[in-house]
N, CA, C and O atoms as a GROMACS GRO file, in nm:
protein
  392
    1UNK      N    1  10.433   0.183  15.358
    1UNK     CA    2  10.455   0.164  15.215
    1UNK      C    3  10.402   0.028  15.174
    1UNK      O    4  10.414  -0.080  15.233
    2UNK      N    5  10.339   0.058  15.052
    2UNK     CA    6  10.307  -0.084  15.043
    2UNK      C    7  10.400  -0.179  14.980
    2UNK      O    8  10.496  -0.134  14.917
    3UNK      N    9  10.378  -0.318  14.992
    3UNK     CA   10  10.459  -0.407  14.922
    3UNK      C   11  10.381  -0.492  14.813
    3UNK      O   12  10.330  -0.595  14.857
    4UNK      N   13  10.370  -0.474  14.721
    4UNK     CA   14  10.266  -0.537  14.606
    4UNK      C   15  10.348  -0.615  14.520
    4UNK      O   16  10.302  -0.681  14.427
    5UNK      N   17  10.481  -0.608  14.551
    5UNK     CA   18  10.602  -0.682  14.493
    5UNK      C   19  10.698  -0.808  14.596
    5UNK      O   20  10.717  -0.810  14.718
    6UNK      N   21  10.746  -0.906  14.485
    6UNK     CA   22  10.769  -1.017  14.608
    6UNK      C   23  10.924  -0.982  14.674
    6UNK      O   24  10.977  -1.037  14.771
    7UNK      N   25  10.969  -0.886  14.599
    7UNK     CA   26  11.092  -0.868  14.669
    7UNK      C   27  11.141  -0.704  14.713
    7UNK      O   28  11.102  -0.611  14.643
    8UNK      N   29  11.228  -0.678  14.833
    8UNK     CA   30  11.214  -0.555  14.866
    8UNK      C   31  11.263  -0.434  14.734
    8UNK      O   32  11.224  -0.317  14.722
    9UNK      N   33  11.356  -0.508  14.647
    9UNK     CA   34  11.436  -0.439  14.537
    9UNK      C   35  11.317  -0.373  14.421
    9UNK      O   36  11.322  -0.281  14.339
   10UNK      N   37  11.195  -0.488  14.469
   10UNK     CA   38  11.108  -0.420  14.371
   10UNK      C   39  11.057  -0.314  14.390
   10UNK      O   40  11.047  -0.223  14.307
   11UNK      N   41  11.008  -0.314  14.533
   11UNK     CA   42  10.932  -0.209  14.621
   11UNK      C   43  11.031  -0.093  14.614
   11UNK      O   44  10.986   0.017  14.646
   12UNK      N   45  11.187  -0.101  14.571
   12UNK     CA   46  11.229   0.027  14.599
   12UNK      C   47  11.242   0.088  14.456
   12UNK      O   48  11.252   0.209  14.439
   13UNK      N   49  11.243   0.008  14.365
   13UNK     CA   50  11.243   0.091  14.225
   13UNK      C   51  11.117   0.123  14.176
   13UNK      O   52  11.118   0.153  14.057
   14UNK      N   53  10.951   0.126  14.263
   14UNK     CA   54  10.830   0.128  14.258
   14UNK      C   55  10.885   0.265  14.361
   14UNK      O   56  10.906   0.355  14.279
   15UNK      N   57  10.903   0.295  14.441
   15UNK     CA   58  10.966   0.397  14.534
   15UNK      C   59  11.003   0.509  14.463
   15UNK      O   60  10.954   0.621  14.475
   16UNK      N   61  11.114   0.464  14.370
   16UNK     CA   62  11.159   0.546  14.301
   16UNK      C   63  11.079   0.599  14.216
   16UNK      O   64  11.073   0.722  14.212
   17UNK      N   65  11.031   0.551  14.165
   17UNK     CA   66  10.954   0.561  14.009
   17UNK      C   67  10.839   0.655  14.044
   17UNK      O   68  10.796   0.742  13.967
   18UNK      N   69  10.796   0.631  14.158
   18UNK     CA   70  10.689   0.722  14.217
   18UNK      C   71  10.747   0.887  14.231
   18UNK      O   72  10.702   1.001  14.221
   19UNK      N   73  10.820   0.849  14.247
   19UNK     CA   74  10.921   1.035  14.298
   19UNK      C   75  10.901   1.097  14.084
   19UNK      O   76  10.879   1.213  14.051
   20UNK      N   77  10.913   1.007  14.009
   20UNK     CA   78  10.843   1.089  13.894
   20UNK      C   79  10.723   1.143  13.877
   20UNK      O   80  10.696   1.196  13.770
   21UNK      N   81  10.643   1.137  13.969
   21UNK     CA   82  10.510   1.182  13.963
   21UNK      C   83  10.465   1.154  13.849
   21UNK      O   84  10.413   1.249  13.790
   22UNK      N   85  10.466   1.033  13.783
   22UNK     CA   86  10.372   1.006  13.661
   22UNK      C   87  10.329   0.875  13.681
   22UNK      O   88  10.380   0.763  13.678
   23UNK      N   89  10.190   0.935  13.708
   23UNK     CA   90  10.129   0.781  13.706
   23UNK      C   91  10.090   0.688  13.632
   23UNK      O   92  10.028   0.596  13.686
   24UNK      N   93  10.116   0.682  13.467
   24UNK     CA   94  10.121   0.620  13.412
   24UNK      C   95  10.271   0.530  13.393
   24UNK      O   96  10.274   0.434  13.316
   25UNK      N   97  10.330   0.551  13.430
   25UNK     CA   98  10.481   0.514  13.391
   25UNK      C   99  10.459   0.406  13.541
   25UNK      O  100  10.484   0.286  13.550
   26UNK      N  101  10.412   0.483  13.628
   26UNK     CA  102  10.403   0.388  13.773
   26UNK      C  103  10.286   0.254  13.740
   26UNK      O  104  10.328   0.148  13.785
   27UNK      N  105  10.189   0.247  13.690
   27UNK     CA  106  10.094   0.193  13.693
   27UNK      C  107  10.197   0.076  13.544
   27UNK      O  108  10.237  -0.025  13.602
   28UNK      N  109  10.225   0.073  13.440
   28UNK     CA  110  10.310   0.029  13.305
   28UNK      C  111  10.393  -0.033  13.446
   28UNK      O  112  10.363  -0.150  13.469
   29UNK      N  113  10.458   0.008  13.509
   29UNK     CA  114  10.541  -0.065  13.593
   29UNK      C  115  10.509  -0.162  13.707
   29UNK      O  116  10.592  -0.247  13.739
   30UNK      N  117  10.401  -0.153  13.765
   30UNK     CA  118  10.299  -0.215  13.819
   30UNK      C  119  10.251  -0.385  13.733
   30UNK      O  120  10.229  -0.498  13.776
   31UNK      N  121  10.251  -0.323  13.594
   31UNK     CA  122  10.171  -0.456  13.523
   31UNK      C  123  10.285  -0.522  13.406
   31UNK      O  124  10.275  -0.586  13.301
   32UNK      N  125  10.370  -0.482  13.469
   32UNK     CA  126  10.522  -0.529  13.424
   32UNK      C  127  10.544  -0.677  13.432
   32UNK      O  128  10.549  -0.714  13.550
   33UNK      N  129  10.559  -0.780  13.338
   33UNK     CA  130  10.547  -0.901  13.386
   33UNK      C  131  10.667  -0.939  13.252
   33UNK      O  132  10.710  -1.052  13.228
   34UNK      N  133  10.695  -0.838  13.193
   34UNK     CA  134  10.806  -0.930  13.115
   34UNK      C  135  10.819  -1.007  12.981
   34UNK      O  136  10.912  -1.061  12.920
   35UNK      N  137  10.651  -0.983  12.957
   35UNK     CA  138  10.561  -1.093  12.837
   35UNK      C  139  10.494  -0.933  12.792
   35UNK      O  140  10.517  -0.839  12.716
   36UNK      N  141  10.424  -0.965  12.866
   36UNK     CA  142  10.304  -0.797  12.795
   36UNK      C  143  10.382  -0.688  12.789
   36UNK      O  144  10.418  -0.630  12.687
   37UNK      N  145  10.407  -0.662  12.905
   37UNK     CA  146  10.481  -0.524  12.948
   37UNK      C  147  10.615  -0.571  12.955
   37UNK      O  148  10.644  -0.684  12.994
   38UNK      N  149  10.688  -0.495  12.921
   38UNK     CA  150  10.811  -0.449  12.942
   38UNK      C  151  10.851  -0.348  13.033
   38UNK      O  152  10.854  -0.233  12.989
   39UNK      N  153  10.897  -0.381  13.207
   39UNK     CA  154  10.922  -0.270  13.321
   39UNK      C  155  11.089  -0.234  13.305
   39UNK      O  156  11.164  -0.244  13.208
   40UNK      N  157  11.110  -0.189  13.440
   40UNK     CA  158  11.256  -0.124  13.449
   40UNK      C  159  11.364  -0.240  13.434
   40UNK      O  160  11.467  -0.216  13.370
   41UNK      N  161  11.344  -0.356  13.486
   41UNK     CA  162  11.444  -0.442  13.475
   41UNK      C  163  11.495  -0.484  13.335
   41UNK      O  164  11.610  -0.518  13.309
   42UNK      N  165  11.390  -0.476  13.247
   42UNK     CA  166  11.406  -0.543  13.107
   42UNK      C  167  11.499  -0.401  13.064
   42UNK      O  168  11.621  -0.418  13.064
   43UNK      N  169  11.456  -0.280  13.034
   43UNK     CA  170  11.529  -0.177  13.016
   43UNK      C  171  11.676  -0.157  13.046
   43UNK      O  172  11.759  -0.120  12.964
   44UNK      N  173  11.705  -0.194  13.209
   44UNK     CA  174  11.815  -0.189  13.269
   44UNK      C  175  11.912  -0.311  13.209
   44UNK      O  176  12.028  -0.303  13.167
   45UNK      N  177  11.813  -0.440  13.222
   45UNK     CA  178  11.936  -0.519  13.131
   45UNK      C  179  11.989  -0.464  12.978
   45UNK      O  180  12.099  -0.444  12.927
   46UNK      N  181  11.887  -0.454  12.948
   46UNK     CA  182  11.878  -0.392  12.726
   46UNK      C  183  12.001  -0.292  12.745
   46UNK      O  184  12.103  -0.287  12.676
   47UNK      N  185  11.960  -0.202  12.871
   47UNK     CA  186  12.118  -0.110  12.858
   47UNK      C  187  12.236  -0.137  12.959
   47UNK      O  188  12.312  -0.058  13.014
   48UNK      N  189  12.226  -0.264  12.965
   48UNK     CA  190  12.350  -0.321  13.084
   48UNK      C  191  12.327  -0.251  13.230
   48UNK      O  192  12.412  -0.162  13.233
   49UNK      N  193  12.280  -0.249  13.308
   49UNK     CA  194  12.250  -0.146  13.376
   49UNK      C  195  12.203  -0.209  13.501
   49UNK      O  196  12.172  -0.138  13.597
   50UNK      N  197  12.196  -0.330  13.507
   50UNK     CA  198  12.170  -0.406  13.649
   50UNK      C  199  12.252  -0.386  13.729
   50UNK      O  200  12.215  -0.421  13.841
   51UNK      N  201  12.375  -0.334  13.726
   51UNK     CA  202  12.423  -0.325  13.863
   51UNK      C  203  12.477  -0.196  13.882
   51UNK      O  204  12.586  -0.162  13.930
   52UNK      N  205  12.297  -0.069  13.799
   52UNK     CA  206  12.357   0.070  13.823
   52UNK      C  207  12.252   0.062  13.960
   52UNK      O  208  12.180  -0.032  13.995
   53UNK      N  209  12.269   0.190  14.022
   53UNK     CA  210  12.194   0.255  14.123
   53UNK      C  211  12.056   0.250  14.082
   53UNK      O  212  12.043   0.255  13.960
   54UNK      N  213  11.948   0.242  14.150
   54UNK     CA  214  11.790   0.261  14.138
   54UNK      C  215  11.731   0.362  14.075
   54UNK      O  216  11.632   0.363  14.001
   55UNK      N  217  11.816   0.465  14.119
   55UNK     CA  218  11.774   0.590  14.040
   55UNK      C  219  11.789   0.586  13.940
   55UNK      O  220  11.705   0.634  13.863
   56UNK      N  221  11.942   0.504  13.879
   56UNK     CA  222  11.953   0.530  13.706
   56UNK      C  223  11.916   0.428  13.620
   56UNK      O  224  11.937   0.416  13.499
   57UNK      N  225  11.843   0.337  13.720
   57UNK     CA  226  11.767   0.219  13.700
   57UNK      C  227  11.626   0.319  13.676
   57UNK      O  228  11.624   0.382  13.570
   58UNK      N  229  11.585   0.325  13.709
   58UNK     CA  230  11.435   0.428  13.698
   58UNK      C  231  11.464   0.518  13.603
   58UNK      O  232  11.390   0.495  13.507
   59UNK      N  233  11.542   0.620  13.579
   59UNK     CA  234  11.596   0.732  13.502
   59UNK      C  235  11.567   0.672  13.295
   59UNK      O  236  11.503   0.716  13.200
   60UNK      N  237  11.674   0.539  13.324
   60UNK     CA  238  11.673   0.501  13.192
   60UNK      C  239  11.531   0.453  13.134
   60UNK      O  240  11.507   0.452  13.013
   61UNK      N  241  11.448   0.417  13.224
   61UNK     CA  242  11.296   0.322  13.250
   61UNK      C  243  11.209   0.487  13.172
   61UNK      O  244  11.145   0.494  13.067
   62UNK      N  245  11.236   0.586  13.261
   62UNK     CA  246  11.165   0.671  13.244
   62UNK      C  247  11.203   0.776  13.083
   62UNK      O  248  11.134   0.847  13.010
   63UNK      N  249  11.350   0.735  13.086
   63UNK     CA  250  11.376   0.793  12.957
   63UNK      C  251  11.299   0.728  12.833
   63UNK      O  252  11.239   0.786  12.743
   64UNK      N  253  11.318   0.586  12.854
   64UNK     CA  254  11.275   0.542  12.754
   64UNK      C  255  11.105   0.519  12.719
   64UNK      O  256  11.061   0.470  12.615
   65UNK      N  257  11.048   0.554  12.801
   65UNK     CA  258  10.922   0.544  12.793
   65UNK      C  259  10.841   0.695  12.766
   65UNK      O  260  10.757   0.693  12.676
   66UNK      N  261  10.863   0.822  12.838
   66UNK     CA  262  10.859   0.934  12.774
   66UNK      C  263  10.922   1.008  12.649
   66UNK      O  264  11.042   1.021  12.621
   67UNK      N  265  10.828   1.047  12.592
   67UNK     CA  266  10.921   1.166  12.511
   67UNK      C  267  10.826   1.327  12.598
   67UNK      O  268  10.715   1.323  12.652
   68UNK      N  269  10.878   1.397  12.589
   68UNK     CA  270  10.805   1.540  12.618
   68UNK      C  271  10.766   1.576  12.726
   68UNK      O  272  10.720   1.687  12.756
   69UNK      N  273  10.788   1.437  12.829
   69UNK     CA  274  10.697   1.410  12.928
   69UNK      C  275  10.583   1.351  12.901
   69UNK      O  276  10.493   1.359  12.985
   70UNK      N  277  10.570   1.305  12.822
   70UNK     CA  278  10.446   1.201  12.776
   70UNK      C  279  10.485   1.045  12.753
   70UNK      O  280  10.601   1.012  12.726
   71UNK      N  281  10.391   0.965  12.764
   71UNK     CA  282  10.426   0.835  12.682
   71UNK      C  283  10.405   0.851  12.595
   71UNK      O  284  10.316   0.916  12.541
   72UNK      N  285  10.540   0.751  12.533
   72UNK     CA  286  10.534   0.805  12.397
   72UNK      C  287  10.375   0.696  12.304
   72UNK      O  288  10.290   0.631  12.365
   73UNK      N  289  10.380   0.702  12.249
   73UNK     CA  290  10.264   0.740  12.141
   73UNK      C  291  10.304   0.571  12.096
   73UNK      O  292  10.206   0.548  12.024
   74UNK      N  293  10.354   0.494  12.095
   74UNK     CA  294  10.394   0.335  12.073
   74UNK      C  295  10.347   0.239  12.183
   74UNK      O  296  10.289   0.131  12.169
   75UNK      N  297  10.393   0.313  12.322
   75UNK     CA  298  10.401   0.286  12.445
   75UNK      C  299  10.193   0.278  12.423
   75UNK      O  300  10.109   0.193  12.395
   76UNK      N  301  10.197   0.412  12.454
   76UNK     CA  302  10.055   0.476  12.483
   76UNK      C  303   9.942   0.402  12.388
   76UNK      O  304   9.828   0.415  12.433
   77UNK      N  305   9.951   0.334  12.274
   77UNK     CA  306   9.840   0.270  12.179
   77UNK      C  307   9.921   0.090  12.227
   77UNK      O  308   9.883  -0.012  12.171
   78UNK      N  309  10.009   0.090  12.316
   78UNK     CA  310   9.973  -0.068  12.361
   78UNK      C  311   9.919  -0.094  12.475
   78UNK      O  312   9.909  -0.211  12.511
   79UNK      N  313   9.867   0.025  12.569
   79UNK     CA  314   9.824   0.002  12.707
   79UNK      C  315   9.686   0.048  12.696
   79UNK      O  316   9.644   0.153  12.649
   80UNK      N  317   9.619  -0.056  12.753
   80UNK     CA  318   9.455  -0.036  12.759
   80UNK      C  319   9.460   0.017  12.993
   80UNK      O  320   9.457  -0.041  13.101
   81UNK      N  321   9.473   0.191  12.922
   81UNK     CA  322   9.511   0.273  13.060
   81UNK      C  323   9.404   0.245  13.174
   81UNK      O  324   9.424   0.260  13.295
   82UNK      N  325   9.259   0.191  13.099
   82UNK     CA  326   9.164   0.215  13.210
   82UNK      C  327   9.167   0.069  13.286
   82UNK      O  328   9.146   0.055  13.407
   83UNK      N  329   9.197  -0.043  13.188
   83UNK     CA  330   9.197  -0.176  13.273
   83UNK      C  331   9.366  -0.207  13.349
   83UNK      O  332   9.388  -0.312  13.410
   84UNK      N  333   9.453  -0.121  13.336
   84UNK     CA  334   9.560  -0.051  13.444
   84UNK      C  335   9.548   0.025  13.542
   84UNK      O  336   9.619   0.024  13.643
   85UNK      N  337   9.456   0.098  13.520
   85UNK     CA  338   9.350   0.165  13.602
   85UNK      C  339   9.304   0.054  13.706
   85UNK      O  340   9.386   0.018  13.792
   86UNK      N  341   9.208   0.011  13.704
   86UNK     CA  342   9.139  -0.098  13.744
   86UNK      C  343   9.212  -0.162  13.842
   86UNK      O  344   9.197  -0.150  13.963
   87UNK      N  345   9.326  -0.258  13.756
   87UNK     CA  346   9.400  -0.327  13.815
   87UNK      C  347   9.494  -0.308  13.969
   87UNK      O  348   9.518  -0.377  14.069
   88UNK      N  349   9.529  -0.167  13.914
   88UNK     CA  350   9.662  -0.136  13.968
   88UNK      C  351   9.675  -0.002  14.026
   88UNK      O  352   9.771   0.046  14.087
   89UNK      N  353   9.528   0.063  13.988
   89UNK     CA  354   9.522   0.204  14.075
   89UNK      C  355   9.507   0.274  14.187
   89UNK      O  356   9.510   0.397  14.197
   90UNK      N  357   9.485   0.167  14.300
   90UNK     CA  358   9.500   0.143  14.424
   90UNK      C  359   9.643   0.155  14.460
   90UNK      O  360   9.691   0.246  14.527
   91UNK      N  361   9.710   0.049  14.407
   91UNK     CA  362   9.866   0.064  14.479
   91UNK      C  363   9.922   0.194  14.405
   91UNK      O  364   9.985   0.284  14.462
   92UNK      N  365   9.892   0.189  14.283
   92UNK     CA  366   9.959   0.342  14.233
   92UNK      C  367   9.965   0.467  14.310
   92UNK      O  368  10.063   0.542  14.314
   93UNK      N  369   9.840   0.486  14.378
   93UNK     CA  370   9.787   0.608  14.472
   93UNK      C  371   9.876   0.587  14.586
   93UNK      O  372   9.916   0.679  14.658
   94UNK      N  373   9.912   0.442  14.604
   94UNK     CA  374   9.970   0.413  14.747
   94UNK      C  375  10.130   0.484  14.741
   94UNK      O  376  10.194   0.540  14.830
   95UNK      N  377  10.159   0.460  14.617
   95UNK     CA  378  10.296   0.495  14.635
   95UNK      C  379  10.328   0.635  14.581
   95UNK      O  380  10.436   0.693  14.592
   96UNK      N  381  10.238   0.672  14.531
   96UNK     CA  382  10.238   0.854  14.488
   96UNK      C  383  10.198   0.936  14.604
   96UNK      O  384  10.181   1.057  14.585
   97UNK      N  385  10.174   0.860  14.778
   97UNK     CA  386  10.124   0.978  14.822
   97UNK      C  387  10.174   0.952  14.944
   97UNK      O  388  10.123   0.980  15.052
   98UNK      N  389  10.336   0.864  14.910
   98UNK     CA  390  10.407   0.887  14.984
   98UNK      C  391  10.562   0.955  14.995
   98UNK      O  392  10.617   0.967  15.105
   0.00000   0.00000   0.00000
């Protein structure tokens, strides 16, 4: 597995997040820094939620970022997908194809 994150907690909610099979939500989480992007941790605090389980740490991440199973359409016109692509589509593959 790879580790592209500095701590193991990251690598396991990148773990998780992968078991959604959406690789955009994985890759948005990838380029998560807190300033640009907004990842699972910012979510989990917004809904008090730091000291839920990973899964419902990911769950709420993923709620809030899909509607339909899509990103939603707010999300989706602030991410330039192909230079996420670029960046981050290497480790994305890494953790979707495990």
């Amino acid at each position: 597995m790879p580790n592209s994150t500095e701590d193991g907690n990251d690598d396991a909610l990148l773990v998780e997040l992968a078991t959604q099979q959406n690789r955009k939500l994985l890759l948005w989480q990838l380029a998560a820094d807190g300033r640009t992007f907004c990842g699972i941790r910012f979510i989990a605090q917004e809904r008090n939620l730091q000291t839920a389980s990973i899964d419902e740490q990911v769950q709420a991440f993923a709620d809030d970022m899909l509607s339909d199973g899509e990103i939603r359409p707010e999300y989706d016109s602030m991410a330039d997908w192909d230079d996420l692509e670029a960046k981050h589509g290497d480790t994305a593959d890494q953790y979707l194809q495990t």
